[in-house]
C-alpha positions in Angstrom: -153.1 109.4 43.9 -150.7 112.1 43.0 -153.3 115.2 42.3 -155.2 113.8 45.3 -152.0 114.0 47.5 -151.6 117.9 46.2 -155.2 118.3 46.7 -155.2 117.5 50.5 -151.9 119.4 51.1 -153.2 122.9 49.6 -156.8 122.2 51.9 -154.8 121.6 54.7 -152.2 124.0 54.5 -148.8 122.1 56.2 -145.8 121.4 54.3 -145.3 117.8 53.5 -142.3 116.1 52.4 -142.5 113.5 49.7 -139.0 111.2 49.1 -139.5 109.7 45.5 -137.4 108.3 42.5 -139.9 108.9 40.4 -138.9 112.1 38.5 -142.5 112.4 36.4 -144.0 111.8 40.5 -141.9 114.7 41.8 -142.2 117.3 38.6 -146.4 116.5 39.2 -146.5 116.8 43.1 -144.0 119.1 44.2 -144.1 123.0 44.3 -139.8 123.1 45.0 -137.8 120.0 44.5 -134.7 118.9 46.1 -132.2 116.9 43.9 -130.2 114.6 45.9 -127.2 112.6 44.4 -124.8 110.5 47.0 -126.5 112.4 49.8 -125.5 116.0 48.6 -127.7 118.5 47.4 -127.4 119.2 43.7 -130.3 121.6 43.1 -133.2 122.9 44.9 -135.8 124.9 42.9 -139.3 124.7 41.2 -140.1 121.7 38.7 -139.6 124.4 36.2 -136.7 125.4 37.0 -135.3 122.0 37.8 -136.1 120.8 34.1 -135.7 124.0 32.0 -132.9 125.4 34.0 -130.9 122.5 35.8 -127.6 123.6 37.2 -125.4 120.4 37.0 -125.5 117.4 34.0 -126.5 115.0 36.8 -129.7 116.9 37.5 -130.0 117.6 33.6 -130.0 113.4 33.2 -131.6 112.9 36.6 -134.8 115.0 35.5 -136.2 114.1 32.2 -134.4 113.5 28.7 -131.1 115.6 27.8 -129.0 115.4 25.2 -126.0 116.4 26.9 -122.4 117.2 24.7 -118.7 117.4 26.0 -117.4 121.0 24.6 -115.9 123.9 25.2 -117.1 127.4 25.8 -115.3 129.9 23.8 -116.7 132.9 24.7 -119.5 135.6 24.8 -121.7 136.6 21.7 -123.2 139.3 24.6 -124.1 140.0 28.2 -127.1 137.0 27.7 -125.6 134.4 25.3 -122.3 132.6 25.2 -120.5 130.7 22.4 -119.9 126.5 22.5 -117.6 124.4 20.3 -119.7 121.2 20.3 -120.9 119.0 17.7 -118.4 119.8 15.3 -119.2 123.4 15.2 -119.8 126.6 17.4 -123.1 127.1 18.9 -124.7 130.4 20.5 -126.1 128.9 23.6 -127.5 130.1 27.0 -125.1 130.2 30.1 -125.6 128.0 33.3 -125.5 129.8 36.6 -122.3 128.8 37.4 -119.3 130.8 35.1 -117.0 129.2 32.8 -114.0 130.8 31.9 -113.2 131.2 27.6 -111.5 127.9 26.5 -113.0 126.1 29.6 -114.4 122.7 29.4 -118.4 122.5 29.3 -121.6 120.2 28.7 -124.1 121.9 26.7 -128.1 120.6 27.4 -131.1 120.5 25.0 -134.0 118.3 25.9 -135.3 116.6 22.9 -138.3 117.7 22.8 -136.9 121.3 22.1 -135.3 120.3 18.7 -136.3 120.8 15.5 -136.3 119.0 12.6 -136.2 120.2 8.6 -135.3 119.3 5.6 -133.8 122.9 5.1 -131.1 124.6 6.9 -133.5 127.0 9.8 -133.3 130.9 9.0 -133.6 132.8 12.0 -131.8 133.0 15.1 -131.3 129.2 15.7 -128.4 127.1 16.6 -127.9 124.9 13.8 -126.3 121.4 13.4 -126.3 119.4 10.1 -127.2 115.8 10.9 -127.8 112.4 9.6 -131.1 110.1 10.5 -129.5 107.3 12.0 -132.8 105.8 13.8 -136.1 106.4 14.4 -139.2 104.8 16.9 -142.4 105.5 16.4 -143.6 106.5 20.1 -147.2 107.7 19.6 -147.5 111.4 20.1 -143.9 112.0 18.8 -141.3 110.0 16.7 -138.2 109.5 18.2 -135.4 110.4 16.1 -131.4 109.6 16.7 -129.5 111.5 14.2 -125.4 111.9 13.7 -124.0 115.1 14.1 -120.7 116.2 12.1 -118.4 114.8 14.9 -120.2 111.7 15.1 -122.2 112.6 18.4 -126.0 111.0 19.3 -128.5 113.7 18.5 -131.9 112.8 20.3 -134.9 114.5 18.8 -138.4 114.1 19.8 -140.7 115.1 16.4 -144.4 116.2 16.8 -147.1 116.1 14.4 -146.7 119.8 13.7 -143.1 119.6 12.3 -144.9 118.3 8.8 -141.6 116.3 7.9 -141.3 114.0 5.3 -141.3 110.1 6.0 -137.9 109.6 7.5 -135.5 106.7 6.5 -131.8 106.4 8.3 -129.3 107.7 5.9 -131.5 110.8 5.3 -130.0 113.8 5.9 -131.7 116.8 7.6 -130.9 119.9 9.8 -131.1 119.7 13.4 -131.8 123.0 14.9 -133.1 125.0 18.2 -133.5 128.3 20.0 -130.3 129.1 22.2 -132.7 129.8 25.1 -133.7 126.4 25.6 -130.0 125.3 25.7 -127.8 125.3 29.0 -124.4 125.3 29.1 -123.2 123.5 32.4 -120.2 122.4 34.2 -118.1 119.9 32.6 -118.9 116.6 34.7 -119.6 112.9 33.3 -122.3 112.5 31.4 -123.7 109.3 33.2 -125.9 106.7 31.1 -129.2 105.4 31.5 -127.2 102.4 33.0 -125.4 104.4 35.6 -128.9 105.9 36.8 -130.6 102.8 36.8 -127.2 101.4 38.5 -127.8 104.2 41.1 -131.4 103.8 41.7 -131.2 100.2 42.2 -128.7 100.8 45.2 -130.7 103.0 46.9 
């Protein structure tokens, strides 16, 4: 129903408006997206854009999976990266569109399907995080891993096949690790749970 929707609307050529809840249905059907929370605007953009480069946490949690940290943002490594004390450590991440002053509270964003898992500690530049297998789901096409960083916080991975790790138990220890492009450091805001969304959902 979805491709046949898109179908009729590039053969006839009008704009149509589509109102859904259904994040997967509006990353699918839409060519921009407009994310609405309490009847404001958070983010208008492609599907793209709204999952690889959201511009608040709620739209980070709205849209897909995020791992999404409390930190602080300590600075600039250069004109295109900026440092983030999270985790326990200081990460070289990539700046949101809206500027955070040095020392200023921040959430830093990876999607779980953008971390990496090994035995050994990456080489490369790759912002690094020792961690320790806490769970793990088998889910099909990935394995769902929730790991402990240093400071305690949830790491969510999701592992393909072409990681090659070991079997996996909980107590195992391993590096976390991804490319500070796919990371987005945004305002500092409440990270809501899958409760709160669900909470928020079943109001509307």
């Amino acid at each position: 129903m979805q491709f046949e929707l898109k179908r009729i609307q590039r053969e006839v050529g009008i704009t149509f408006i589509y109102v859904t809840h259904d994040q997967e249905e509006a990353l699918t059907m839409s060519d921009r997206i407009a994310v609405m929370n309490n009847g404001n605007v958070e983010q208008i953009g492609s599907p793209t854009e709204i999952y690889d480069r959201p511009a608040t946490v709620f739209v980070a949690s709205f849209i897909g999976q995020a791992n999404l940290w409390p930190g602080r943002q300590t600075g600039r490594t250069n004109r295109d990266f900026v440092e983030v004390d999270v985790l326990g450590t200081t990460l070289k991440a990539k700046p949101g569109d809206t500027t955070i002053e040095p020392g200023g509270h921040a959430t830093l964003m990876i999607r779980p399907e953008r971390v990496r898992v090994s035995m050994e500690v990456p080489t490369g530049d790759v912002a690094t995080v020792p961690a320790t297998v806490k769970d793990l789901t088998f889910q099909g096409p990935v394995l769902r891993l929730s790991l402990a960083a240093p400071d305690d916080s949830t790491i969510i991975a999701h592992v393909g096949p072409e990681q090659e790790l070991p079997l996996l138990r909980p107590g195992d220890q391993v590096h976390v690790g991804w490319s500070p492009d796919a990371s987005r450091v945004l305002p500092a805001a409440d990270i809501p749970t899958t409760e709160d969304l669900e909470e928020m959902l079943d109001d509307t």
